[in-house]
C-alpha positions as MATLAB code, in Angstrom:
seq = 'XXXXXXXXXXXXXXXXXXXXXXXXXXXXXXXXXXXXXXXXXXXXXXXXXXXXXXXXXXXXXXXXXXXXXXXXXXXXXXXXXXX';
ca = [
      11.629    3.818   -6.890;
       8.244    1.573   -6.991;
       4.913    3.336   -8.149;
       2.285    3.313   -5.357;
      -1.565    3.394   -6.235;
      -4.504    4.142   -4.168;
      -8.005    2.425   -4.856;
     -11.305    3.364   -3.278;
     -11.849    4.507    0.503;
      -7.604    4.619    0.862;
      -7.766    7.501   -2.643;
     -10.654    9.483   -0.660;
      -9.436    9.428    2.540;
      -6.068   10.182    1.771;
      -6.374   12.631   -1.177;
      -4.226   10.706   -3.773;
      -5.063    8.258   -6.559;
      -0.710    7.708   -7.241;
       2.632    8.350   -6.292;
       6.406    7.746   -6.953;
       8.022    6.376   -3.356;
      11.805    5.656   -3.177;
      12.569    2.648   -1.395;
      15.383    3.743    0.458;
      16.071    0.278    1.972;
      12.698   -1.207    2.604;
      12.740   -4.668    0.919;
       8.945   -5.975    1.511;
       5.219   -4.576    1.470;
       5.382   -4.686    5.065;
       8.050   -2.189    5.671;
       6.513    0.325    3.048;
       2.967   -0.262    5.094;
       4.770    0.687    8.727;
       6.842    3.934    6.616;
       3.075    4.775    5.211;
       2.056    4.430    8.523;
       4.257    6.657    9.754;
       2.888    9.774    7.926;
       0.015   10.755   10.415;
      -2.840    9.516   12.082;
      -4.661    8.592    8.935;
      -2.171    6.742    6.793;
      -2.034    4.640   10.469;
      -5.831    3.839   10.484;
      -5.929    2.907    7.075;
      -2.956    0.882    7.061;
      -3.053   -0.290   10.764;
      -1.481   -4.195   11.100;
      -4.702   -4.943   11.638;
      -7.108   -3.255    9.193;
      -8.262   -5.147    6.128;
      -6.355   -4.130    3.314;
      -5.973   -6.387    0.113;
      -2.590   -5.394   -1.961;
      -1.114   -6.328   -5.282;
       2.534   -6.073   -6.506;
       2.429   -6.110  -10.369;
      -0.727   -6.899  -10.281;
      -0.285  -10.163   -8.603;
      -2.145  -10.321   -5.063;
       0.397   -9.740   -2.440;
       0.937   -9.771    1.333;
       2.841   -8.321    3.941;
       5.831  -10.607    3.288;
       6.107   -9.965   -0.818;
       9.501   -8.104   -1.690;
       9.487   -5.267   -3.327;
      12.266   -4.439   -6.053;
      12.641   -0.843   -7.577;
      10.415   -0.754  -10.681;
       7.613   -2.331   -8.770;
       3.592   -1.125   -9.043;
       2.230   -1.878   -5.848;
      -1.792   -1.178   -5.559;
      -3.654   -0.431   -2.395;
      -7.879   -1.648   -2.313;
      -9.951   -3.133    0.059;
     -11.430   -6.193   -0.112;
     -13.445   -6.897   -2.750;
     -17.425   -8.498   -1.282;
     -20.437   -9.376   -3.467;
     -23.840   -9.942   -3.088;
];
């Protein structure tokens, strides 16, 4: 089981700040993006191959390719711009 956290537009949007997921054989940030995808039409958009979406396992920036291990945080935000 790896801890999931939403940050910013993805906790508004989708109504949820956390949540407890169960890995159930995914093995990398990319397979829990296309099973979050796979919960409706707005879990796609926001998580959508090609939308901008920054993500951190343990608080160490990730991609698409990190593996995930039961125990994991993983944390959702989008990019971060200044000014």
């Amino acid at each position: 089981m790896i801890q999931i956290l939403f940050f910013a537009r993805f906790r508004e949007e989708l109504g949820v700040a956390t949540e407890q997921f169960e890995l159930d054989g995914l093995s990398s940030i990319g397979d829990l993006l296309e099973a979050l995808c796979g919960r409706g039409d707005v879990w796609a958009r926001l998580f959508a191959e090609d939308q901008r979406v920054m993500m951190a396992v343990n608080q160490e920036l990730a991609d698409r390719n990190t593996p995930l291990k039961s125990g994991d945080e993983v944390a959702f935000f989008p990019p971060v711009t200044g000014g």
